[in-house]
C-alpha positions in Angstrom: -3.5 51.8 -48.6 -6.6 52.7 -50.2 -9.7 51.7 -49.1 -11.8 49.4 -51.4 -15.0 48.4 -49.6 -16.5 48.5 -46.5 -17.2 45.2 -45.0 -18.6 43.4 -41.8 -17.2 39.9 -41.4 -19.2 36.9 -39.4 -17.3 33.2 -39.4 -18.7 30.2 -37.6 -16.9 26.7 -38.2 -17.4 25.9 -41.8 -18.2 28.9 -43.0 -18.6 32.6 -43.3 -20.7 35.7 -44.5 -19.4 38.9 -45.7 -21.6 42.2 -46.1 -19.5 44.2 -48.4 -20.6 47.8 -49.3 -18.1 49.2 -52.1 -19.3 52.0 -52.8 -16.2 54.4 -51.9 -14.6 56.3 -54.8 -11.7 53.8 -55.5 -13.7 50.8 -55.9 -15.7 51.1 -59.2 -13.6 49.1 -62.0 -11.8 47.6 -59.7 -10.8 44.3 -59.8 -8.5 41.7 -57.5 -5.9 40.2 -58.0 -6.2 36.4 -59.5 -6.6 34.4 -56.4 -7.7 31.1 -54.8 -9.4 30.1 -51.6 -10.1 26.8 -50.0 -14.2 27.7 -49.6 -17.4 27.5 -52.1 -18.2 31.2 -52.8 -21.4 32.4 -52.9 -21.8 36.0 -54.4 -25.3 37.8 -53.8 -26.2 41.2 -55.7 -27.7 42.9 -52.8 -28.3 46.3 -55.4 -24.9 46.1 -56.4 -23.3 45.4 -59.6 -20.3 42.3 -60.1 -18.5 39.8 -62.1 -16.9 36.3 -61.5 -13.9 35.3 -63.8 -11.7 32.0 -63.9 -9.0 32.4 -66.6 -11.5 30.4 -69.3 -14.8 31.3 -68.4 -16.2 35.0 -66.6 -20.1 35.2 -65.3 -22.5 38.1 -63.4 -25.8 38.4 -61.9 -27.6 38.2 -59.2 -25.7 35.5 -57.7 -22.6 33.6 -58.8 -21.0 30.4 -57.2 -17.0 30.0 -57.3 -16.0 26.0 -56.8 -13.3 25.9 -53.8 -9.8 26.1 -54.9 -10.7 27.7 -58.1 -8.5 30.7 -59.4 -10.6 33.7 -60.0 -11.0 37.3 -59.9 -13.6 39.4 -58.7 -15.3 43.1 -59.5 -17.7 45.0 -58.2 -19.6 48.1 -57.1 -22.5 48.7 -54.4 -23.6 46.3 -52.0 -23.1 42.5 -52.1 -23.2 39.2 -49.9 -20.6 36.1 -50.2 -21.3 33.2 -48.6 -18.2 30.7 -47.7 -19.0 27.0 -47.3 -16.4 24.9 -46.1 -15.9 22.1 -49.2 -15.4 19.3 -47.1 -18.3 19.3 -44.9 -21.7 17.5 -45.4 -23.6 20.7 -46.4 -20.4 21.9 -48.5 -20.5 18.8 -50.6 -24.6 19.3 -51.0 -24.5 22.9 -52.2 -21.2 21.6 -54.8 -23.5 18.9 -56.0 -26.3 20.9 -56.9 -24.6 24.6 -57.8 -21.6 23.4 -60.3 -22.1 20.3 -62.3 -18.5 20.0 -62.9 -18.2 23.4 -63.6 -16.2 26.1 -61.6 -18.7 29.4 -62.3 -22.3 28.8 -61.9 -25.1 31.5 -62.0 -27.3 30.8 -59.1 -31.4 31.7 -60.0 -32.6 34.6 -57.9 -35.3 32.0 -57.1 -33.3 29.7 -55.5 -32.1 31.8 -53.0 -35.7 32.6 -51.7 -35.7 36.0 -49.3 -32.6 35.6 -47.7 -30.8 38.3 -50.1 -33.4 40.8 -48.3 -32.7 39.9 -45.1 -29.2 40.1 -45.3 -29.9 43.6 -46.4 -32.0 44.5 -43.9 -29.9 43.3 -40.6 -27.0 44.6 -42.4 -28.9 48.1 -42.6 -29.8 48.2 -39.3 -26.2 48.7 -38.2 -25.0 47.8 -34.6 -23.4 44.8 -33.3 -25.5 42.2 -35.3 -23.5 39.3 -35.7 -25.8 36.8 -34.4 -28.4 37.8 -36.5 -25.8 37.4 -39.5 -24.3 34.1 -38.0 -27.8 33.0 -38.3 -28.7 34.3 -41.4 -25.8 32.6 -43.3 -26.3 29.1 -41.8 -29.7 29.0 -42.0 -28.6 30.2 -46.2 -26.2 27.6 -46.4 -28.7 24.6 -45.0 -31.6 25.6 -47.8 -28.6 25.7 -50.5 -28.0 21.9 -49.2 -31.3 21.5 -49.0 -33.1 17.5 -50.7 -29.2 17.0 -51.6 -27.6 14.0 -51.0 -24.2 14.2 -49.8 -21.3 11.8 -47.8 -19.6 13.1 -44.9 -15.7 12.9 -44.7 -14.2 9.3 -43.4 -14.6 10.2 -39.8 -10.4 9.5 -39.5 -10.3 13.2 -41.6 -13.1 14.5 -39.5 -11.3 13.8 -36.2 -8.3 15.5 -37.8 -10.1 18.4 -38.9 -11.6 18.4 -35.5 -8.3 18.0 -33.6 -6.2 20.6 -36.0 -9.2 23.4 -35.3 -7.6 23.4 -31.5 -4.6 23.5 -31.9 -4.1 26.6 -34.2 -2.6 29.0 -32.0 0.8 27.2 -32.4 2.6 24.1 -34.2 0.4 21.8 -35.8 1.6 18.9 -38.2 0.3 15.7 -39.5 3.1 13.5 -37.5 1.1 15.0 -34.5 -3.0 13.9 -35.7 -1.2 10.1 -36.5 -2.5 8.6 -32.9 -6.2 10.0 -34.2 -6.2 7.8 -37.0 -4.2 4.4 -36.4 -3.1 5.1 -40.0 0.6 5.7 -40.9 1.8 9.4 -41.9 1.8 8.4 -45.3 -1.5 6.6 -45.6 -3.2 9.6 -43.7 -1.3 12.1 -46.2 -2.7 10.7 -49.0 -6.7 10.0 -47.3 -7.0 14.0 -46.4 -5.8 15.0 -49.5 -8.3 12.5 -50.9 -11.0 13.8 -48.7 -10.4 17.8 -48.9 -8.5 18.5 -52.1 -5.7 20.1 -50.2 -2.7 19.2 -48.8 -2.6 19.3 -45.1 0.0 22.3 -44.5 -2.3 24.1 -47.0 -5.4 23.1 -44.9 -3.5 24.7 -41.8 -3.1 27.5 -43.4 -6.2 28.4 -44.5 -8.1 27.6 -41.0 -5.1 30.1 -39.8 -6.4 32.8 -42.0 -10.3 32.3 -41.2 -9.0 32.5 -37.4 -7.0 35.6 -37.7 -9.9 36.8 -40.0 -12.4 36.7 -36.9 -10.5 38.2 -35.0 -9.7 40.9 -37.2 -13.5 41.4 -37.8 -13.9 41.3 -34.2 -11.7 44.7 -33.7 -7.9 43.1 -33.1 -4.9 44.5 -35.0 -3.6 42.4 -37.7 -0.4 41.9 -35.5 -2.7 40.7 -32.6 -5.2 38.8 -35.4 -2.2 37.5 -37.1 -0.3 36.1 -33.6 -3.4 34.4 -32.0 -4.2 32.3 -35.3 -0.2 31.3 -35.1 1.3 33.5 -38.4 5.0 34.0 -37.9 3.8 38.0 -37.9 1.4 40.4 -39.6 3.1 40.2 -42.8 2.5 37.0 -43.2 -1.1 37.1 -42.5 -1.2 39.9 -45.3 0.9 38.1 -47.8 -1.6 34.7 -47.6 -4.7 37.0 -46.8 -4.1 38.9 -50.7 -3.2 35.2 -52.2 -6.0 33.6 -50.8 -8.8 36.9 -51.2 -6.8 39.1 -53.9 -6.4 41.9 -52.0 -4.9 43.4 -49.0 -6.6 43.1 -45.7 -6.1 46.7 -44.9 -8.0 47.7 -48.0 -11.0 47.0 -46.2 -12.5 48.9 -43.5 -14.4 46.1 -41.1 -17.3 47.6 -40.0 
């Protein structure tokens, strides 16, 4: 497999940075695969070149927003930030409000994003084991994104689930067993977190599975051990719904 990008990975619950450098000699003109993930995407030029596409509509810049669940590809060359905001939480729904009017590609103004592209760069460039400093960097991004925006927070019956389903990934998890959370009936609970996230609730599963194996991939596991503590059947399954979800495999990046 060839190597597409360099990349160091932070996640905290309801969200994630990425620090991509792709720069290698395979990655120029290179695009991934049309794919979908359940998380606002936030895509920073930080010196590098890229371009957002849905199937009716393509955008590039400095930075480019992706609306969660949204079918796109992705290209690029040199160095670049994405931010992942969790749809369903209260800063999620502010930075959807003001980023996409209805839309699911929307330029982002450099201005808008004050200095945080720089220091991205810069703790990035500084190397070591920085993931704090990035943690911090990318929630502190997310909050002035959010920032004067009005925005509800899920019924608290869908937070509780959310909540409950977050421990519970390292085996089974179903909806029959978040019922007793609610005191609503399987169906009625079906239909509010669909109504709530956009997903279905296996779906949902899944892709908390995949940010779970995904830090512990960053953090220097194999993809077997990433892919058996976030509960994938094996590691081929964690690759199959890691190039669905991203567009490409995880072993074409080298986690840095």
């Amino acid at each position: 497999m060839e190597i597409l990008a360099h990349a160091r990975i932070v996640i905290w619950e309801g969200g994630a940075l990425w620090v991509v450098d792709a720069t290698t000699p395979a990655a120029p003109g290179r695009s991934t695969d049309l794919h979908a993930h359940h998380a606002i995407q936030i895509t920073i030029s930080l010196g590098g070149n890229f371009r957002l596409a849905t199937p009716d509509d393509h955008v590039g810049g400095d930075a480019v927003a992706v609306a969660a669940d949204a079918g796109h590809t992705f290209q690029a060359e040199g160095l670049f930030a994405i931010l992942f905001a969790a749809p369903e939480s209260r800063l999620g729904r502010a930075i959807a409000a003001r980023l996409f009017g209805g839309k699911s590609l929307a330029a982002i103004p450099r201005d808008l994003l004050a200095d945080y592209p720089q220091k991205i760069a810069g703790v990035f460039g500084a190397g070591g084991r920085n993931e704090n400093d990035l943690i911090a960097l990318g929630r502190a991004l997310s909050a002035h994104l959010a920032a004067d925006m009005r925005a509800d927070v899920p019924d608290l019956r869908v937070r509780k689930v959310i909540a409950w389903a977050h421990q519970q990934l390292e085996g089974p998890v179903s909806l029959a067993g978040a019922v007793p959370l609610t005191n609503l009936s399987a169906g009625r609970l079906r239909h509010l977190f669909v109504e709530q996230t956009g997903l279905p609730f296996k779906t949902f599963i899944l892709w908390l599975r995949l940010m779970r194996a995904l830090e512990r991939f960053a953090a220097g596991r194999t993809l077997t051990e990433a892919a058996h503590d976030a509960g994938f059947s094996d590691s081929a399954h964690l690759s199959r719904t890691f190039r669905r979800m991203f567009g490409v495999a995880p072993a074409a990046l080298r986690l840095t």
